[in-house]
C-alpha positions in Angstrom: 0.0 0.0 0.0 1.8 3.5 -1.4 1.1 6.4 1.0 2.7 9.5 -1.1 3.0 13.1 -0.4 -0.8 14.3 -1.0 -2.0 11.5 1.3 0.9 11.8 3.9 0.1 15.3 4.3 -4.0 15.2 5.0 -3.5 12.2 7.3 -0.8 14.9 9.1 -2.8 17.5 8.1 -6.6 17.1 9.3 -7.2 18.1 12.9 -10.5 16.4 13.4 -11.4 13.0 12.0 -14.4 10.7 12.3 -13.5 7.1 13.7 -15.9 4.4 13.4 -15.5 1.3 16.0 -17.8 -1.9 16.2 -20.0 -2.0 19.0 -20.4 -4.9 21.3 -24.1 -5.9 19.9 -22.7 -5.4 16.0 -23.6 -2.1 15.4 -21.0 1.1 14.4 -20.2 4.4 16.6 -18.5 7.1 15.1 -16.7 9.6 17.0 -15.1 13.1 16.2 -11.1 12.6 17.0 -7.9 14.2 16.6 -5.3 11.7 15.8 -1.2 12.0 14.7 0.2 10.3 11.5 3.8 8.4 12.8 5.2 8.5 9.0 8.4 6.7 10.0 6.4 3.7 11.7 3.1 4.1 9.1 1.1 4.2 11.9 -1.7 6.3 12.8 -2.2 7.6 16.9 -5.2 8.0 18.3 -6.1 8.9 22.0 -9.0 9.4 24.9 -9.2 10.6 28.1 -9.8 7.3 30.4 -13.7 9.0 31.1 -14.7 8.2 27.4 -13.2 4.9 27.0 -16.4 3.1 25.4 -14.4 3.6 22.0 -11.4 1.7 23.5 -13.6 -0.9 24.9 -15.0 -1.4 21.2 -11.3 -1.8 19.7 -10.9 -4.1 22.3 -13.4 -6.8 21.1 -13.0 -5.7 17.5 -10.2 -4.0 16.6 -11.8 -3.2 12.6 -12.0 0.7 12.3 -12.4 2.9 10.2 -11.0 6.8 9.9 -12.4 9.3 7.6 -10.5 12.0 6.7 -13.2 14.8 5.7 -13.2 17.9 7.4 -10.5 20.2 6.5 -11.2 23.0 8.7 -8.1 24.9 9.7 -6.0 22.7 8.1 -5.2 24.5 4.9 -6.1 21.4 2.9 -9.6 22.5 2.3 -9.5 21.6 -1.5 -8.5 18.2 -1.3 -10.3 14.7 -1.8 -11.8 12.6 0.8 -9.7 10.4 2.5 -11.0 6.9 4.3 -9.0 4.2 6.1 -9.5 1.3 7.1 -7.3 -0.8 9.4 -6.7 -2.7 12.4 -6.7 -0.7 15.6 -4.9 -2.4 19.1 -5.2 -0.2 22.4 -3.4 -1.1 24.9 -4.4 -1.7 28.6 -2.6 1.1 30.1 -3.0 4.9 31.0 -0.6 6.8 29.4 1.1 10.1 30.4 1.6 12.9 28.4 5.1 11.8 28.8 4.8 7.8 28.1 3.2 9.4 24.4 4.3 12.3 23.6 4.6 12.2 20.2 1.3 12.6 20.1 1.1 15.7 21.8 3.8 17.6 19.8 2.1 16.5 17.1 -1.0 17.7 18.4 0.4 21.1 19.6 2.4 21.8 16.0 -1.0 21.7 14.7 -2.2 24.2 17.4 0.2 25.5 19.6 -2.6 27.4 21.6 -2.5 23.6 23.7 0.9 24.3 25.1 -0.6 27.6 26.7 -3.5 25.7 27.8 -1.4 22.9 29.3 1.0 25.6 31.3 -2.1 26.7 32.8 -1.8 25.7 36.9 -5.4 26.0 37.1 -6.1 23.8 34.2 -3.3 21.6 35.0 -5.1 21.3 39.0 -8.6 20.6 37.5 -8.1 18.7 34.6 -5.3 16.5 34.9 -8.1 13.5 34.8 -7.8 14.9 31.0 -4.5 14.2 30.6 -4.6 10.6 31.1 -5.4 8.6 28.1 -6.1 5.7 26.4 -3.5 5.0 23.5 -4.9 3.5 20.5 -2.6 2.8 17.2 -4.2 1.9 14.2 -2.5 0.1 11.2 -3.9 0.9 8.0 -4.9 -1.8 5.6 -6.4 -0.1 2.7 -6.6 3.5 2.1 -9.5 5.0 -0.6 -9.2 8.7 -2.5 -13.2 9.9 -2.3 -14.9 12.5 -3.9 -14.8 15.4 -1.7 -18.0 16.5 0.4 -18.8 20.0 2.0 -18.2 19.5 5.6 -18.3 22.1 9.1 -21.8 24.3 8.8 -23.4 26.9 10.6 -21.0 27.8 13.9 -23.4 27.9 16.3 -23.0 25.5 19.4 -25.9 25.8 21.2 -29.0 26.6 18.5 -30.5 23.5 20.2 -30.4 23.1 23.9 -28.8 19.6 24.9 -31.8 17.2 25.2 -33.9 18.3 23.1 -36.3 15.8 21.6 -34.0 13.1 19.1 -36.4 14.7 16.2 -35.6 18.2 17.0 -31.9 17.8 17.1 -32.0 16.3 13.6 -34.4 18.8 11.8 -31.3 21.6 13.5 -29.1 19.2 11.9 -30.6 19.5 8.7 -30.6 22.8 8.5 -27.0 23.6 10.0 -24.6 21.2 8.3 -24.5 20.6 4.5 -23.4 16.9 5.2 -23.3 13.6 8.1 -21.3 11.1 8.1 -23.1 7.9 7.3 -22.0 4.7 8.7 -22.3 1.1 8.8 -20.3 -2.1 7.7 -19.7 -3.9 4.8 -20.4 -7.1 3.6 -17.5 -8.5 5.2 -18.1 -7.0 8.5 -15.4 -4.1 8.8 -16.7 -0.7 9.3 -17.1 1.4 6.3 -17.8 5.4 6.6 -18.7 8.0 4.2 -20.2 11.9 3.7 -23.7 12.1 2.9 -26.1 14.8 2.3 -29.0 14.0 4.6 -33.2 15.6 4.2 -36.3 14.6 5.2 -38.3 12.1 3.2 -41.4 12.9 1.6 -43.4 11.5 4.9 -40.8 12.7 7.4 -40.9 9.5 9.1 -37.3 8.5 7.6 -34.4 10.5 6.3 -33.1 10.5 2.9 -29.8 9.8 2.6 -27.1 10.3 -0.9 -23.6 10.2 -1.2 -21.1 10.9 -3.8 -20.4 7.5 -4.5 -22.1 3.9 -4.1 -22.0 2.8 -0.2 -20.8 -0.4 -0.2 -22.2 -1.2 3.3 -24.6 -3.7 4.0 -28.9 -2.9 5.4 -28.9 -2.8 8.9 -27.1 -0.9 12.0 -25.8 2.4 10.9 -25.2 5.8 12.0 -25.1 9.3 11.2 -22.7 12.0 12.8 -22.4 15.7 12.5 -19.8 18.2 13.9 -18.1 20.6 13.1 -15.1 22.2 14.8 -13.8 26.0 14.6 -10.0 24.9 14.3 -9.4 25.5 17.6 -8.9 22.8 20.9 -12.4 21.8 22.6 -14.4 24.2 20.3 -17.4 21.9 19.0 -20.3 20.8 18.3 -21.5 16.9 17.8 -24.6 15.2 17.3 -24.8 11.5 17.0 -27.9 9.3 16.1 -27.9 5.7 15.9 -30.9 3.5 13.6 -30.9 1.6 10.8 -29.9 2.2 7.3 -31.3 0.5 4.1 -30.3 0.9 0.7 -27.8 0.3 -1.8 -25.4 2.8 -4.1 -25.6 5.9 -3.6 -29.5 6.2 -2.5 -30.4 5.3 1.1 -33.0 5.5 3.9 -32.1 5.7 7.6 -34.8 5.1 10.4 -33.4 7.5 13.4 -33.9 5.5 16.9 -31.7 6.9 19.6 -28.6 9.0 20.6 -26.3 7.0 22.0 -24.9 8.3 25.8 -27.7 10.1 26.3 -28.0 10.3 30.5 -31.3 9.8 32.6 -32.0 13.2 32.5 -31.9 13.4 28.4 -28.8 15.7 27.8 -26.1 14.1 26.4 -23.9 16.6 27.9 -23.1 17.9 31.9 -25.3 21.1 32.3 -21.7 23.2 33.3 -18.6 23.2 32.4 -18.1 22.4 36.3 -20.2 19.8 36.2 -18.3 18.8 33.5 -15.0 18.9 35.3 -16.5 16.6 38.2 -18.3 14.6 36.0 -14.7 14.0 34.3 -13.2 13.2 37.3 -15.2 10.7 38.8 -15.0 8.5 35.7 -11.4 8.7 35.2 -11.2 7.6 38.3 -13.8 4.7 38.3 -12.5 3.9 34.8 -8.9 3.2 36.8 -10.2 1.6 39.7 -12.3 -1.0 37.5 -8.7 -1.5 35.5 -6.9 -1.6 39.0 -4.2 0.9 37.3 -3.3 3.8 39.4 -3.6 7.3 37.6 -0.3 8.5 36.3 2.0 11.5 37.4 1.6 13.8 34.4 5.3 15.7 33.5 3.8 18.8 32.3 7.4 19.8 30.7 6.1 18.2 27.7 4.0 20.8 26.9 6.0 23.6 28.1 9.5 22.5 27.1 11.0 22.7 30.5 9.7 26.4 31.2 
């Protein structure tokens, strides 16, 4: 398999792609991630903070994933193709440092050195360091397609729809928002298989509509949709994801909405503050170790300062 320069530099390049993991009961969830390409050892590093591990726990039992390389924002690779890998993904069982990875972190900060300011922060580093300890995950690409490109990003505006919202109310926001999702499922060989998809209504509103640039080669059945979009900048997003079923074939498809995966007891997906946020962060790091029995890392937060 021949990387060359053009795809070397958008797998460097993109600072948020979409990774699609198989689920325990044989369905597909597809995360926003920012990820390093290791050119020397043609691998492809991932992380998350040990509170959202369910993606680890995924590679885990199935280590088939897929990474879609389709929105360029602040990159300055915004006329370039569509990029999807697939691979084989391994993630360790340890908690990592910034230290006991930090290649990923340079690469992260030469992307966006505004992280090394945030990192240098005392009170950051005394209320987040939960954030800091990660999940490695290093993914081995197996085959590598060139896709027609898709608009991606949308309207910036993070909170149009307050978080738990009815599942058909976030959609139609969706739909109106973001020119494209990204659809999906696996293929008829079981491996995960992701595209951009421009999404409407269908004529009785009961499903959505579904057309991408080029036949789908998944199979009917478990699927999802995602959209985001990201200013360019570290923690500045917005995600909705919606889980149902997909039927179809080539480039036409229907998808049957069901659920939002994560969503709490109290329908938001999301802690109410960003305190709450910070305690809510916390407490599953910290369970997340204690079910592991590993003991949370010292973080050396030279890394990102460079001795200062």
């Amino acid at each position: 398999m021949h990387i060359d320069t053009d795809l070397s530099e958008v797998l460097a390049g993109v600072r948020v792609l979409e990774l699609t993991t198989v689920t325990a009961k044989g369905g597909v969830n597809t995360r926003p991630m920012s990820s390093v390409w290791l050119p020397e050892r043609r691998q492809i590093m991932l992380t998350t903070p040990t509170a959202y591990s369910q993606k680890v726990l995924n590679i885990r039992r199935d280590g088939r994933v897929a990474l879609l390389y389709s929105d360029f924002t602040g990159s300055g690779l915004e006329q370039r193709r569509t990029v999807l890998v697939r691979g084989i993904a391994t993630a360790p069982d340890v908690v990592a440092a910034p230290q006991d990875i930090a290649e990923y972190w340079h690469g992260l900060m030469r992307r966006n050195p505004g992280l090394a300011e945030e990192a240098a922060d005392p009170a950051r580093q005394a209320a987040m360091d939960w954030y800091y300890w990660r999940l490695p995950i290093i993914v081995e690409p197996q085959r590598i397609d060139v896709l027609r490109a898709t608009p991606a990003g949308g309207k910036w505006d993070a909170a149009a729809i307050p978080d738990g919202a009815p599942l058909n109310v976030q959609i139609d926001d969706a739909l109106t928002r973001y020119p494209s999702a990204v659809f999906a499922a696996r293929d008829d060989k079981g491996h995960p298989y992701s595209v951009r998809a421009y999404v409407s209504r269908s004529e009785t509103g009961s499903s959505l509509r579904l057309r991408t640039e080029e036949p789908f080669p998944g199979v009917p059945g478990p699927a999802n949709l995602l959209w985001h979009q990201h200013n360019g900048r570290s923690g500045d997003m917005a995600v909705l994801l919606v889980a149902g079923v997909a039927d179809g074939a080539g480039r036409e498809w229907t998808f049957s909405a069901e659920r939002i995966p994560g969503t709490r007891p109290s329908g938001r997906h999301e802690p109410a503050s960003f305190e709450e946020w910070i305690e809510d962060g916390r407490a599953r790091s910290l369970a997340y170790a204690e079910r592991a029995g590993i003991a949370v890392p010292e973080i050396d937060w030279s890394v990102f300062t460079g001795g200062r």
